[in-house]
TORZANU-636901 format. One record per residue: x, y negated, z of N, C-alpha, C, CB in turn. Coordinates in steps of 0.1 Angstrom, whole numbers, plus 2048, in hexadecimal, padded with zeros to 3 digits. Glycine has a CB too. Layout:
XYZXYZXYZXYZ;...
REM end
This chain:
80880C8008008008008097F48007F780080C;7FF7E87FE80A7DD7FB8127D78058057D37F5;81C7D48078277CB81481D7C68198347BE80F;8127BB81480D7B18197FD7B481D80F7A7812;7FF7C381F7F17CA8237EF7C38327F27DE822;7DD7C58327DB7BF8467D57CE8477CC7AC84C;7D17D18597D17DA85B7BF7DB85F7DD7DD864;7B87E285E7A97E28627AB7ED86F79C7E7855;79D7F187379D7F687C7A080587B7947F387F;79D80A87179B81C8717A781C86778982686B;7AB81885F7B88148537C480F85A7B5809848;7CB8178567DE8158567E580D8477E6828858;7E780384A7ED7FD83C7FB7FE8407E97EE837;80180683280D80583481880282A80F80D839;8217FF8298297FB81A82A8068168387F5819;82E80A80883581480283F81A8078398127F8;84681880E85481C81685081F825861810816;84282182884182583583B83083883D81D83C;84383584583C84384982E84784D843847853;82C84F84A81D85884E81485385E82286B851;80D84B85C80884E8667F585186780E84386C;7EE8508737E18568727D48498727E0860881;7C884E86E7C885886C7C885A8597BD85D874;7D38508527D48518497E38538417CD849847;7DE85A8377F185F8347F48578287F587482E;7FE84C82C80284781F80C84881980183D81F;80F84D80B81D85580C8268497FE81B86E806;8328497FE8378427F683784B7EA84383C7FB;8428427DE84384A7D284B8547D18468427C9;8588577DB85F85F7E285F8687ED8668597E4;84E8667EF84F86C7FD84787D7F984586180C;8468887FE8448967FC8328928038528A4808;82989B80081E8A17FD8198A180E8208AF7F4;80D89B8178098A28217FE8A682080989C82A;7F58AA8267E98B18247E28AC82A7E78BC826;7D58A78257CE8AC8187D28A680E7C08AC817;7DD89D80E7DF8968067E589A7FC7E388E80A;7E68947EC7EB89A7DD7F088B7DB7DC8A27CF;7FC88D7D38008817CF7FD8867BE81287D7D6;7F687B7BF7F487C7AD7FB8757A37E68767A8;80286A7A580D86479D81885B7A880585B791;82285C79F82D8527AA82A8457B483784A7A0;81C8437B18178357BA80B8377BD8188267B1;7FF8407BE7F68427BD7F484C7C47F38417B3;7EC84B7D07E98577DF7D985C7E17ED84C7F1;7D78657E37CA8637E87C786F7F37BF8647DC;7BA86F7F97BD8758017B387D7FD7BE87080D;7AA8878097A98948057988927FF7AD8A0813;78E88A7FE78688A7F878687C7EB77D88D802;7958757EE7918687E979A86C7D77988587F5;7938667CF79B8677C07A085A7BF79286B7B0;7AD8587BB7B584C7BA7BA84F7A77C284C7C8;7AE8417A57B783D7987BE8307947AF83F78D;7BC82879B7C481E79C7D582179E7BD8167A6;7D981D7947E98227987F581C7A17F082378D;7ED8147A97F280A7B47E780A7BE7F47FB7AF;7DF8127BF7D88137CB7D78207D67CC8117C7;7D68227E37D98297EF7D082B7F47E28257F8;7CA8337FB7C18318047C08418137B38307F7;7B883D8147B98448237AF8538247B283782F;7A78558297A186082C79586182579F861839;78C85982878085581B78184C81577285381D;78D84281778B83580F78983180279582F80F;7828267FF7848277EE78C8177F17718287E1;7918197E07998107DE7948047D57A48167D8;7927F97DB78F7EF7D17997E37CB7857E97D6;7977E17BF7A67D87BD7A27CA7BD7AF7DA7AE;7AF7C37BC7B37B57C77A87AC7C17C77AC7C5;7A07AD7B679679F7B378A7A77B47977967A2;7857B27BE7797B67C77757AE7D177B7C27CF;76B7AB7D47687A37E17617AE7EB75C7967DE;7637B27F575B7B87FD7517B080C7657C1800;7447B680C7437B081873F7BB8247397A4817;7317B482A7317B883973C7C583D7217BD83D;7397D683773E7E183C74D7E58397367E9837;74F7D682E75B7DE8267677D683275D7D9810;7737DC82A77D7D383978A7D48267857E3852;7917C982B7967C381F7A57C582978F7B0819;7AF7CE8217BE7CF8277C57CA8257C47D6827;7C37C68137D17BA80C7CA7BC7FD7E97C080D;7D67B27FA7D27AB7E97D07B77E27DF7A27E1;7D27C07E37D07CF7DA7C47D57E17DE7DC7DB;7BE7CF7EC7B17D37EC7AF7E37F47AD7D17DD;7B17E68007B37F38067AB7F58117C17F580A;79D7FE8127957F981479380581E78D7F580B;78680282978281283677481783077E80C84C;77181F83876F82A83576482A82976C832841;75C82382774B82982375181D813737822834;75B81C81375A81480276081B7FC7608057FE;75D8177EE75E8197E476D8147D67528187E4;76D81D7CF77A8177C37718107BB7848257B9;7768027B87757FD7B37817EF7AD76C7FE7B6;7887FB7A77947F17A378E7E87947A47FC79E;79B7E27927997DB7847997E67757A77CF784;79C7EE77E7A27FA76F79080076D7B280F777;78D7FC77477E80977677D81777977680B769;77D81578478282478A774824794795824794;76F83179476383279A7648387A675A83A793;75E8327B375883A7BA74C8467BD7568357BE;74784A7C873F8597C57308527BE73C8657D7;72E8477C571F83E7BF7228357BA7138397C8;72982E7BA72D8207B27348247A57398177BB;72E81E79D73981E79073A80D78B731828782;74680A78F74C7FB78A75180077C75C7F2795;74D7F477675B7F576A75E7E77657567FF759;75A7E076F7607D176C76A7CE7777547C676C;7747C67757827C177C77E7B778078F7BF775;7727B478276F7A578675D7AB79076D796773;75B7B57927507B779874E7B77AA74F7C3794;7487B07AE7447AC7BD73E7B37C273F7A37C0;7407B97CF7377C37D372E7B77DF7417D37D9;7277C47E471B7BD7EA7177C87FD70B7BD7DB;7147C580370C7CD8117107D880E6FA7CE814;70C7E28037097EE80170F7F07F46FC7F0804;71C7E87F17247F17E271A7E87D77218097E0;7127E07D970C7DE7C77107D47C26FD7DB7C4;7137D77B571A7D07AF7177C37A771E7D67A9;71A7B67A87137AD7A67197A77A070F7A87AD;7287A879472D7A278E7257A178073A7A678F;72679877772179476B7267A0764724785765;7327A27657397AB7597377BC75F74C7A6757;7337BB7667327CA7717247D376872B7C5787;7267E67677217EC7627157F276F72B7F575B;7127FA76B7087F877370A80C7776F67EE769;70C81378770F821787702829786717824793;7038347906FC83F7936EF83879D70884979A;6F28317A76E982E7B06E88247B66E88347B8;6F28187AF6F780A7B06F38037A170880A7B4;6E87FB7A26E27F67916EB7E67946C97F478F;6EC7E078D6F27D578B6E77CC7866FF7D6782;6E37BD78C6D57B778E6D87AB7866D07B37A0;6E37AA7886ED7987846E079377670879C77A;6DE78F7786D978576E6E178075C6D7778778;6EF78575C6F47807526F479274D702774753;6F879A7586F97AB7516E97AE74C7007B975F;6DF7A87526D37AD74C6CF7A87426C97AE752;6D279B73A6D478F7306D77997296DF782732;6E779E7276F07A67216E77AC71C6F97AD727;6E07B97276DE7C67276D07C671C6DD7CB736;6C67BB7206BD7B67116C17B77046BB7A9711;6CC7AF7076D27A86F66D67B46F16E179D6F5;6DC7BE6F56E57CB6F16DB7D06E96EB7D66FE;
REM end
């Protein structure tokens, strides 16, 4: 995670160069495999139920990962500029990487109370519809 990560309550932020601690394993690009954890590429961690596709993003036990131009509010807890989030959120990076009910695919999408997505450029998932007034404009015209 990034140098200039902050720490929340149930999340451990830690740099790339730091050791393991609970109850989340964050492992560098050099560091060997813990469990449940899989390292899926040289920068990219996840843990045992979470899929990490962001290739600069970390996360913890259920975390999802949202990237740095996400806004989160009430539930979400915001770690650093790469966006490293507790337990009950969701991935929503700039790449569009999905969570289990959320599907972002905009790099500019805002989340809301409960994950919904309210950016103009935001797709709309599984059980999260997108309301925004310029995506339903769109969604007419199409």
């Amino acid at each position: 995670m990034s140098n200039t990560s902050h720490m929340g309550e149930s999340d451990r932020v830690r740099s790339n160069t730091s050791h393991i601690g609970e109850p989340d394993r964050v492992m560098s690009n050099t560091s060997h495999m813990g469990e449940p954890y899989r390292v899926k590429n040289h920068t990219s961690h996840m843990s045992a139920s979470d899929r990490v596709r962001s290739r600069t993003s970390h996360m913890g036990e259920s975390d999802r990962v949202r990237s740095h131009t996400s806004h989160m509010s009430e539930s979400d807890r915001v770690r650093s500029h790469t966006s490293h989030m507790g337990e009950s959120d969701r991935v929503k990076s700039h790449t569009s990487h999905m969570g289990e009910s959320d599907r972002v695919r905009s790099h500019t999408s805002h989340m809301g109370k409960s994950d919904k997505v309210r950016s103009h450029t935001s797709h709309m998932g599984e059980s999260d519809r997108v309301w925004d007034h310029i995506a339903i404009w769109v969604s007419l015209i199409e």
